[in-house]
C-alpha positions as CSV (number, residue, x, y, z in Angstrom):
1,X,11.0,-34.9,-20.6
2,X,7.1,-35.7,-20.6
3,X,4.7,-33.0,-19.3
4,X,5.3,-32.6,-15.4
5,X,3.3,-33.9,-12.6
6,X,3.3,-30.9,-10.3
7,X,1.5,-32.6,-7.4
8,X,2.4,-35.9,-7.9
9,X,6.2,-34.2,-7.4
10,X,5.2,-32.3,-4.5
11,X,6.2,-28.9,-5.9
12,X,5.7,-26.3,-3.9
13,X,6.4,-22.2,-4.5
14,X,5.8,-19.1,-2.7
15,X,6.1,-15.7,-4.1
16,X,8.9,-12.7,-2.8
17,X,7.1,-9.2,-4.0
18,X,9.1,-5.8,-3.7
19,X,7.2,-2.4,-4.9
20,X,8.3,1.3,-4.9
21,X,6.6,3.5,-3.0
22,X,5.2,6.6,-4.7
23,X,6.7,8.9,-1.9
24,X,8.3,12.5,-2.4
25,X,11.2,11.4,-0.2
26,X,13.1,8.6,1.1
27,X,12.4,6.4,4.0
28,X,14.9,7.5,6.3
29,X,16.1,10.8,4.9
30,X,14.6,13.8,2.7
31,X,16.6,13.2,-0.7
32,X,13.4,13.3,-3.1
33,X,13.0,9.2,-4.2
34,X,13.5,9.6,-8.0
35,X,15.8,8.3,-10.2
36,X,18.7,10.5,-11.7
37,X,20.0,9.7,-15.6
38,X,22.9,12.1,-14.8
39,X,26.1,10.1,-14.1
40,X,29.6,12.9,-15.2
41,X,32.8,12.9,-13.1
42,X,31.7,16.1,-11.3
43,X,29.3,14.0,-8.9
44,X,30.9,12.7,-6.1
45,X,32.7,9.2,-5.9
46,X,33.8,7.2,-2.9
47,X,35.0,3.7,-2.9
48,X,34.9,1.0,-0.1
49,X,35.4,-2.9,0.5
50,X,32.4,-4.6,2.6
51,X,33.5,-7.2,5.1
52,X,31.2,-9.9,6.9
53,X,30.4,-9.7,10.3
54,X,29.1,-11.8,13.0
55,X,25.0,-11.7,13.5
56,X,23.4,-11.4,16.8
57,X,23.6,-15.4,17.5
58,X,27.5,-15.0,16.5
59,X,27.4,-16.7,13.5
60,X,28.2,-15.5,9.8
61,X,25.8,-15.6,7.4
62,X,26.8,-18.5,4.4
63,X,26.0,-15.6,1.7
64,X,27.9,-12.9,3.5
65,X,30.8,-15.3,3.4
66,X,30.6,-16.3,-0.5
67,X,30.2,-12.6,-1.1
68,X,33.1,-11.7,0.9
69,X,35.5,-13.8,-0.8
70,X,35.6,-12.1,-4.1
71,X,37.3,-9.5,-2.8
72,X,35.3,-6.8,-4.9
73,X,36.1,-3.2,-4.6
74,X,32.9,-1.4,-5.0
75,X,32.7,2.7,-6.6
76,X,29.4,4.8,-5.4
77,X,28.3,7.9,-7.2
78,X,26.3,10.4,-4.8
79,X,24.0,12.8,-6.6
80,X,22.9,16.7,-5.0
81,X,19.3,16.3,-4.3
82,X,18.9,12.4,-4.2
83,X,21.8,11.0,-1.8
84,X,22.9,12.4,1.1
85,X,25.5,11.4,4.4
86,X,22.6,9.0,5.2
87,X,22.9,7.3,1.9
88,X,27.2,7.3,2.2
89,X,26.4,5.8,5.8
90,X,28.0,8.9,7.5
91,X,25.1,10.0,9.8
92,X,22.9,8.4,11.5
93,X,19.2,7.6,9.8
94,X,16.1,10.2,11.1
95,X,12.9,9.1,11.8
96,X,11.3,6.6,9.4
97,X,8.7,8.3,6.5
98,X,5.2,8.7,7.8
99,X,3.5,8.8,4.3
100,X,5.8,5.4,3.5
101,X,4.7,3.7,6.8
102,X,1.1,4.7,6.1
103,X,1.0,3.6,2.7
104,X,2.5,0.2,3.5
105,X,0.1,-0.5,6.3
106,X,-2.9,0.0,3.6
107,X,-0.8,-2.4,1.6
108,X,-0.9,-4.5,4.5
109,X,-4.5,-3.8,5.5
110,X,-5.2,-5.0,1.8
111,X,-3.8,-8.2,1.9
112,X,-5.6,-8.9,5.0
113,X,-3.3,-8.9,7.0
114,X,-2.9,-8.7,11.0
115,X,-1.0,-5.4,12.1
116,X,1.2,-5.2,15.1
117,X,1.2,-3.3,17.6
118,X,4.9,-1.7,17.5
119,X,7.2,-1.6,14.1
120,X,10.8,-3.2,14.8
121,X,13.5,-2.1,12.1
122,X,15.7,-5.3,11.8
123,X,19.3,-4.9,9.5
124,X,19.6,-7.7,7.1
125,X,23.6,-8.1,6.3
126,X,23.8,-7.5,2.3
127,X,27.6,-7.2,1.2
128,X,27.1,-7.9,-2.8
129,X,27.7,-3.3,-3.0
130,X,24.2,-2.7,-3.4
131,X,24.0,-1.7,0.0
132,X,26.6,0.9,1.3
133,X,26.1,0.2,4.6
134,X,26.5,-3.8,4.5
135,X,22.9,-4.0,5.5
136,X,19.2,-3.4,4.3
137,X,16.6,-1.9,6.5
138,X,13.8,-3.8,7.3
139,X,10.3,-4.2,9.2
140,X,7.4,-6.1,9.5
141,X,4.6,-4.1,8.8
142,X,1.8,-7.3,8.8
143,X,1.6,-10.6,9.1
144,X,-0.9,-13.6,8.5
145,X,-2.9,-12.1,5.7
146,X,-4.2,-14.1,2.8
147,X,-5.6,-13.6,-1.2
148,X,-8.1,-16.3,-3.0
149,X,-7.0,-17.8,-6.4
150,X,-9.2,-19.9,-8.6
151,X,-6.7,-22.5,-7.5
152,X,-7.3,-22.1,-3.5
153,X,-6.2,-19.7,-0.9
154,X,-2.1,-18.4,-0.8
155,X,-1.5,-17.3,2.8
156,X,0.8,-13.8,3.1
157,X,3.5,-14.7,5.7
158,X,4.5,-10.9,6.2
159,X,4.6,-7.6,4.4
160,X,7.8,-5.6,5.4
161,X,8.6,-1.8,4.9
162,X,12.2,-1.9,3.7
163,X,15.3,0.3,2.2
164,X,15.5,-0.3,-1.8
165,X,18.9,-0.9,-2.7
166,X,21.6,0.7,-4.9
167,X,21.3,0.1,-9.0
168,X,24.2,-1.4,-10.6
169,X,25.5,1.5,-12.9
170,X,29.0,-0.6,-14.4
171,X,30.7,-3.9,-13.6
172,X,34.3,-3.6,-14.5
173,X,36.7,-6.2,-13.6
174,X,36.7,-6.4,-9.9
175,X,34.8,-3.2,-9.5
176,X,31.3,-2.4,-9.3
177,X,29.9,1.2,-9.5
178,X,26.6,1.7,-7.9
179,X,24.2,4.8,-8.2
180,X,22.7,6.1,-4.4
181,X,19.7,7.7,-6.2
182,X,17.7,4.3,-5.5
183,X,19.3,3.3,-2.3
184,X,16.9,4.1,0.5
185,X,13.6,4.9,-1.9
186,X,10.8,3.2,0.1
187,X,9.8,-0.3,-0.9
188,X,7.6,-2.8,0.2
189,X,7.8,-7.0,0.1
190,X,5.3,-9.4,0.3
191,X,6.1,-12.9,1.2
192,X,3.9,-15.6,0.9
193,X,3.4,-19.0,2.6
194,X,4.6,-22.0,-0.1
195,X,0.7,-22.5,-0.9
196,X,1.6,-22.4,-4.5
197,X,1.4,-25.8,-6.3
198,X,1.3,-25.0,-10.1
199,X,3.1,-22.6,-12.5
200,X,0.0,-20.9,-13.8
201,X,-1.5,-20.3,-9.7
202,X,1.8,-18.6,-9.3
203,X,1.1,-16.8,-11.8
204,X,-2.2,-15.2,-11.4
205,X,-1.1,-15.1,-7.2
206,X,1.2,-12.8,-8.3
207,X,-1.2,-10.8,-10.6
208,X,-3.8,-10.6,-8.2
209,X,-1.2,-9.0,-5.5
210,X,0.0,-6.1,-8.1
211,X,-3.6,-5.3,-8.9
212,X,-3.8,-4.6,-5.3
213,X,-0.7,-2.5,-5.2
214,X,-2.0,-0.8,-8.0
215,X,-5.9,0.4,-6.3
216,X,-3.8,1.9,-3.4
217,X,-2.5,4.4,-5.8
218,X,0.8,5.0,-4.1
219,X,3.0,2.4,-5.9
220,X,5.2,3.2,-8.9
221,X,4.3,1.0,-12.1
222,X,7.4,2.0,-14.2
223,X,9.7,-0.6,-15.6
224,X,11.2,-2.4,-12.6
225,X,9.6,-0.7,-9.7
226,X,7.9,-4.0,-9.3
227,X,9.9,-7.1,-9.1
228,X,8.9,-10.7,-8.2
229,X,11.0,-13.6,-7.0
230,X,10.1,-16.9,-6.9
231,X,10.8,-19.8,-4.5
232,X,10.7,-23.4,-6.0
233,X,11.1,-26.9,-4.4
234,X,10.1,-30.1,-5.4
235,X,10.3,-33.5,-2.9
236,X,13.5,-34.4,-2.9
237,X,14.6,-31.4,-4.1
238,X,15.6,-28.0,-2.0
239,X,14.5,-24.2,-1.9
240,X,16.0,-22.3,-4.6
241,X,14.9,-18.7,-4.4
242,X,15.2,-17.2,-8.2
243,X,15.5,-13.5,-8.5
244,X,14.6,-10.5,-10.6
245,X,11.3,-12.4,-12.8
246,X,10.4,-9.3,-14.8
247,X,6.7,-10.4,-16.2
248,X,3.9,-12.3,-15.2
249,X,3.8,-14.6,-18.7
250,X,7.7,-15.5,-17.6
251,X,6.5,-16.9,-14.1
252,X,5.3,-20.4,-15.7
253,X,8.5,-20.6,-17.1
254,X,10.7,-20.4,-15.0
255,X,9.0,-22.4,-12.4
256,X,8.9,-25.5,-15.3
257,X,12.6,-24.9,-15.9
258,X,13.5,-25.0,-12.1
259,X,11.4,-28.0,-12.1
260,X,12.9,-29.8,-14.5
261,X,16.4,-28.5,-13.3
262,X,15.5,-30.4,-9.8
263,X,14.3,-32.9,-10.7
264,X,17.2,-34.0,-13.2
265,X,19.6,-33.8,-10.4
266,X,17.3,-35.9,-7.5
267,X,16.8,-38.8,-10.7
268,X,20.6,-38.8,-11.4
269,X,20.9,-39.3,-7.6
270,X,22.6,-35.9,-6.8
271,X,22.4,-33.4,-4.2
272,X,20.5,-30.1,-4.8
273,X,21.5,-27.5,-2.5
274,X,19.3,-24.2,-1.2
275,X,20.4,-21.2,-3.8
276,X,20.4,-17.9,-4.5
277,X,19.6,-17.7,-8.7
278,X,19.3,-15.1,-11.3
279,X,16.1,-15.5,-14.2
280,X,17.1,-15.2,-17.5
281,X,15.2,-14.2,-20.7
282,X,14.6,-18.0,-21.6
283,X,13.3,-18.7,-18.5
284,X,15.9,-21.0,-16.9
285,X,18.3,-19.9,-14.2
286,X,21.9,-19.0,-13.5
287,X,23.5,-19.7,-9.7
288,X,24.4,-16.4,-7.7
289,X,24.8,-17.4,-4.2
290,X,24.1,-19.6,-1.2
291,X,20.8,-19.2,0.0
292,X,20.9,-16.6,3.4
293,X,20.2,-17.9,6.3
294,X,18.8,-16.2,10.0
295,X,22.3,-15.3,10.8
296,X,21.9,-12.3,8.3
297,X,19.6,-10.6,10.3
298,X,20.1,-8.2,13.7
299,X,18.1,-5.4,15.5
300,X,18.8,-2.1,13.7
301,X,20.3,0.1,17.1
302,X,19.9,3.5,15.1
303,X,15.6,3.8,15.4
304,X,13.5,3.1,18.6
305,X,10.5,0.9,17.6
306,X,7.2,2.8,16.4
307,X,4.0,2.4,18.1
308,X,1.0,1.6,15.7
309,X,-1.5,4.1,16.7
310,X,-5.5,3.7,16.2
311,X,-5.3,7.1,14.2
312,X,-2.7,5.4,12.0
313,X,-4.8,2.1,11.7
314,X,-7.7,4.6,10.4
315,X,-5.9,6.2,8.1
316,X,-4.8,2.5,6.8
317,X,-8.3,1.6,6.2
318,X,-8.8,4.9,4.1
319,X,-8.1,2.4,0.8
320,X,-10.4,2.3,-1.9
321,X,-13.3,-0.8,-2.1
322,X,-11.2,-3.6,-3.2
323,X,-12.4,-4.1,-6.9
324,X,-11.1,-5.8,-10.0
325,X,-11.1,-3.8,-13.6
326,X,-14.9,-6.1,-13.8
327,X,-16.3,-4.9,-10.4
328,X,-15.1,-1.1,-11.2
329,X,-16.4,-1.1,-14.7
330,X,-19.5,-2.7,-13.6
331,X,-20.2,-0.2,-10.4
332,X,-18.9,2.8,-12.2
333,X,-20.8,1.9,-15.5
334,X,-17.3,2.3,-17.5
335,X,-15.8,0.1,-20.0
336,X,-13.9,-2.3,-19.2
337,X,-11.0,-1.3,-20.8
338,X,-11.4,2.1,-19.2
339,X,-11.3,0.5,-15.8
340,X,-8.5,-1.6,-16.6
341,X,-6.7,1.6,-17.7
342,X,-7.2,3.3,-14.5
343,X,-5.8,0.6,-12.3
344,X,-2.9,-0.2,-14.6
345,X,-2.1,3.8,-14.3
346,X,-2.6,3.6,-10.7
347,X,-5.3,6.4,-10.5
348,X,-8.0,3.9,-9.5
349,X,-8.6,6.1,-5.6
350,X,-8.3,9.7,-7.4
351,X,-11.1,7.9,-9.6
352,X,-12.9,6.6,-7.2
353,X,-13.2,9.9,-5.1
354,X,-13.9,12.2,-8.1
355,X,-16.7,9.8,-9.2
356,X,-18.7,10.3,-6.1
357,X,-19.9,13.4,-7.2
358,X,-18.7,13.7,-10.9
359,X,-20.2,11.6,-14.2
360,X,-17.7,8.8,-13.8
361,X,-17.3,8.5,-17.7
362,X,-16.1,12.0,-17.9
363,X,-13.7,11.8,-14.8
364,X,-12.1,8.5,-16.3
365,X,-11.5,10.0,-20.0
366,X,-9.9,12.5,-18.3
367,X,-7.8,10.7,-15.9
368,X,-6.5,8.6,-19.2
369,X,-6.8,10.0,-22.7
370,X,-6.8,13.6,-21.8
371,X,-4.1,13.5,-19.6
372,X,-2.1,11.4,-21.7
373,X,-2.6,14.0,-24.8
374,X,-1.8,17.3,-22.2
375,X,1.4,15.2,-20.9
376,X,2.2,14.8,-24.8
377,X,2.4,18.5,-25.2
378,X,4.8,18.7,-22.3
379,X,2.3,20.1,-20.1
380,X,3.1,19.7,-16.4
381,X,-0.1,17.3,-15.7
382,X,1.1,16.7,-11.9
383,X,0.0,20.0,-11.3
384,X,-3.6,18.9,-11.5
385,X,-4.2,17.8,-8.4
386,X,-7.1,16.1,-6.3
387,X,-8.3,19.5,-5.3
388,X,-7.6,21.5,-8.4
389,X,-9.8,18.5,-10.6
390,X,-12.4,19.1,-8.1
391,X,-12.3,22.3,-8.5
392,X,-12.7,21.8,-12.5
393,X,-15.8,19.4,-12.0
394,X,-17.3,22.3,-10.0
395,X,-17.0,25.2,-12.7
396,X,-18.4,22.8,-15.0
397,X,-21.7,22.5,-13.0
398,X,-23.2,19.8,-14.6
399,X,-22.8,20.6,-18.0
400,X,-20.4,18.1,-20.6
401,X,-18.8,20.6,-23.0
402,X,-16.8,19.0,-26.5
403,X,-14.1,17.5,-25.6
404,X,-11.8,20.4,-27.1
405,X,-13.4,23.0,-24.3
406,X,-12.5,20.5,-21.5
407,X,-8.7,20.3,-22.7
408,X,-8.4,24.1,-23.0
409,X,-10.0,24.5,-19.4
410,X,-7.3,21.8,-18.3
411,X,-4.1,23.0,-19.7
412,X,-5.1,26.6,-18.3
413,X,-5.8,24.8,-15.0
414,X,-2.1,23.1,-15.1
415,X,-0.7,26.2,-16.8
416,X,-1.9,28.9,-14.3
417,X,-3.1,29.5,-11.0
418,X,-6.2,31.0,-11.9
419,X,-9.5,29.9,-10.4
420,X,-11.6,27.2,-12.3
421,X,-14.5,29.4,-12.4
422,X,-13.1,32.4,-14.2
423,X,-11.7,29.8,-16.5
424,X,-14.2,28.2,-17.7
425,X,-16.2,31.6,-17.8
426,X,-13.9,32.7,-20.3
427,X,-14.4,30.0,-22.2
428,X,-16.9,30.6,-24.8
429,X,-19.5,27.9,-25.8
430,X,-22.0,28.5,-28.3
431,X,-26.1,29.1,-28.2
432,X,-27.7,26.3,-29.9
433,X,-28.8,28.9,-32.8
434,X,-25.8,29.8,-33.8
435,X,-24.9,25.6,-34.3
436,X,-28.1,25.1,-36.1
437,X,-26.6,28.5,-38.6
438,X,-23.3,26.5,-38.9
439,X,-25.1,23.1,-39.7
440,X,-27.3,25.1,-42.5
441,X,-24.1,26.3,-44.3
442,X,-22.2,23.6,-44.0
443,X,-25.5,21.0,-45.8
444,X,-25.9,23.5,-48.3
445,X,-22.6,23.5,-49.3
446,X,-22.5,19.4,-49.1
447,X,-25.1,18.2,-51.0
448,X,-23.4,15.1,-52.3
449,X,-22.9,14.3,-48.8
450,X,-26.2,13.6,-48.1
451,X,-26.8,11.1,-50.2
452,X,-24.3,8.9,-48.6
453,X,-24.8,6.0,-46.3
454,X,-22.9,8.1,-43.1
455,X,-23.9,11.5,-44.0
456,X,-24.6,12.6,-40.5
457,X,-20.5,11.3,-39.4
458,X,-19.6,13.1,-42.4
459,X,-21.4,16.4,-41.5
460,X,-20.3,15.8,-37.9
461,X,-16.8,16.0,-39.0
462,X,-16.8,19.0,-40.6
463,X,-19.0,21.0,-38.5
464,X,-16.8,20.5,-35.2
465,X,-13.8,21.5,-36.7
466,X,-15.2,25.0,-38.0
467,X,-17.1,24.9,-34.0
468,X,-13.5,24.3,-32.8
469,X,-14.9,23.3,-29.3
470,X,-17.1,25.4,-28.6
471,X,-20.1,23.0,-28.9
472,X,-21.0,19.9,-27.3
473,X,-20.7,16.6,-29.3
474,X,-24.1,15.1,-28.7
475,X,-25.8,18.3,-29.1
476,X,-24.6,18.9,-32.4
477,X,-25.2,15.7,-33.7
478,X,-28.5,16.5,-32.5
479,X,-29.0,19.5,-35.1
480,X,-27.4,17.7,-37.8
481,X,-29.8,14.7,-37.6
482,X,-32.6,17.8,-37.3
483,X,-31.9,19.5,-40.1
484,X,-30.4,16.1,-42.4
485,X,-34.0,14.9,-41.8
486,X,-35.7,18.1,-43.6
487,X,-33.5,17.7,-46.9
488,X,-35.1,13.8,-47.4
């Protein structure tokens, strides 16, 4: 088949984003939202069939139906501290997560979106197991938003606060086991308007909407917390929404092989019907279902409607300036890749708040390379919070110690409760007298050295290992280019 015509064939796409929430608990419960590797026949099991139901216009849903009709039986394991009778769908669900709703209305306010003025949870009938309950929690959180791409503007239809379903643990003949440790974690979707009209805007749309996630800092960005699904058409053609696209290099793909998939069937004079389809590694597709309709949906009767408040709207605004990895490294006067690496690892607002006051290139080593090394060594690295950095900044009053010193200050900071003062007064660092004795010796007994090309690296080397952070880098290259300088 010759290379496609996407506009002349009138393809058109929009994007389906869902994101984990960073929160300590779930959205309708306090089970901690984390994931559990533990899965032994002590935990407890329950089993139960799903059935369709009517929605609120008395209709049922086309999906529900296909779903319902392989009579599946479906196992659910329930773990201590992350399921509970909300999770079984034994007791009714409390009050919705503040720090969730808060962090999806920044979400929201980034994408420019328009808020509302009240929060309606809506169920949405799911009856494939992932969902205990039959149904998925869901609200509109904003609406009518939009983000730029070098190929023109992709409107966001809404951005909803929803319920994260079950994960599949086994499929065994016509029984599915589900883990509850994901069910109910707090997630957020993004839906755009069908402004897409080429594989490659898709895929930078979609890039340009996790970068955003990522400055808000309260998104996971593990394996799978972020997943995209794509909806394709072409003239002639019909939706087909594809699910669970992993990467951004696969979104091209599978857009071309949908394409092509469509556009086989409308030359060869065939119907193609709205799906449900599964991405595979290749980048083509696999059927999974009818595509839903609005009969899926009803009002969710357990949870009155919440009021957006203006102190809730201010909080929302409390994001950090919307920057790509270019704008931060060039206000921050980073590197590039150092500014990537902050948004990638989601620390971009504890970055941006520490660097108000802090030399931004010390604050960003930190937040990457040291930490990185300190979570190496098993050391509990949450425990250095916003407050507890803050406080290291302070003890170190200006100065910029090795490298060495700063790590030793930080593990004692994560290790113990004691102040960051007495820590780093305990620290010893050395006059500049006693460097320039070290750098003496340490010539003397490299003469050879000197003659080489890199003899102040060389001498560098040696003398901060015998310092063993108790000097400051700069400063000690410094001496040795001092003291090199009088042997020539």
């Amino acid at each position: 088949m010759e290379d496609l015509d996407y506009k002349k064939l009138g393809m058109k796409c929009g994007l389906e984003i869902h994101v984990q929430l960073s929160t300590k608990n779930k959205l309708f419960c306090s089970c901690l939202s984390r994931l559990v590797k533990e899965d032994n026949d002590r935990l407890l099991r329950i089993q139960r069939r799903l059935r369709t139901v009517a929605g609120e216009l008395g209709e049922i849903d086309t999906a529900a139906i296909h779903e319902s009709e392989k009579g599946k039986t479906f196992e659910y394991v329930s773990y201590p501290e992350e399921s509970c009778l909300v999770e079984l769908d034994e007791e009714i669900i409390h009050d919705v997560s503040p720090a969730a709703l808060s962090a999806a209305l920044q979400i929201a306010r980034l994408l420019n979106c328009e808020i509302p003025d009240e929060i309606h949870f809506m169920r949405k009938l799911v009856i494939d197991g992932s969902n205990i309950s039959g149904f998925q929690r869901t609200a509109i959180v904003g609406m009518n938003g939009f983000i730029d791409t070098d190929f023109g503007r992709v409107r966001i239809a809404n951005v909803s606060l929803e319920e994260d379903s079950a994960q599949i643990v086994s499929r065994l003949g016509n029984k599915d086991v589900y883990g509850l440790d994901r069910l109910g974690m707090p997630l957020v979707e993004i839906g755009t308007e069908a402004d897409i009209h080429s594989p490659e805007q898709a895929r930078q749309a979609a890039e340009k909407i996790g970068g955003l996630l990522k400055l808000t800092g309260k998104v996971h960005s593990h394996l799978g917390a972020i997943r995209q699904d794509l909806n394709v058409s072409i003239s002639g053609g019909a939706r087909s929404e594809i699910k669970g696209v992993q990467s951004l290099s696969l979104i091209p793909k599978v857009i071309e092989e949908e394409v092509k998939r469509q556009l086989a069937l409308v030359l060869a004079g065939k119907n193609v019907h709205k799906d449900v389809r599964r991405a595979l590694p290749d980048g083509s597709t696999e059927f999974l279902r009818p595509l839903p309709g609005a009969a899926r949906l009803y009002p969710e009767t357990d949870h009155v409607p919440v009021a957006v408040t203006e102190e809730m709207l201010t909080e929302a605004k409390k994001t950090m300036k919307k920057a790509t990895a270019e704008e931060l490294s060039e206000r921050c006067k980073i590197s590039l890749e150092l500014a990537r690496q902050i948004i990638n690892e989601n620390k971009a607002v504890l970055f941006e708040s520490l660097s108000e006051n802090y030399d931004p290139s010390i604050v960003a080593n930190i937040l990457t390379s040291y930490l990185k090394e300190m979570k190496s060594e098993k050391i509990a690295v949450e425990k250095l919070t916003e407050e507890r950095l803050k406080e290291f900044f302070s003890a170190l009053n200006g100065r910029q110690p090795a490298k060495e010193t700063m790590l030793r200050m930080l593990r004692e900071l994560a290790m113990t409760a004691l102040p960051a003062e007495k820590i780093a007064s305990s620290i010893e660092t050395l006059p500049d007298s006693d460097i320039r004795k070290i750098v003496e010796k340490i010539i003397k007994s490299n003469k050879d050295a000197i003659e080489k090309y890199n003899a102040a690296n060389i001498i560098m080397g040696l003398v901060m290992k015998e310092v063993k952070g108790k000097a400051q880098g700069n400063k000690v290259m410094k001496i040795i280019q001092e003291e090199i300088k009088k042997t020539s």
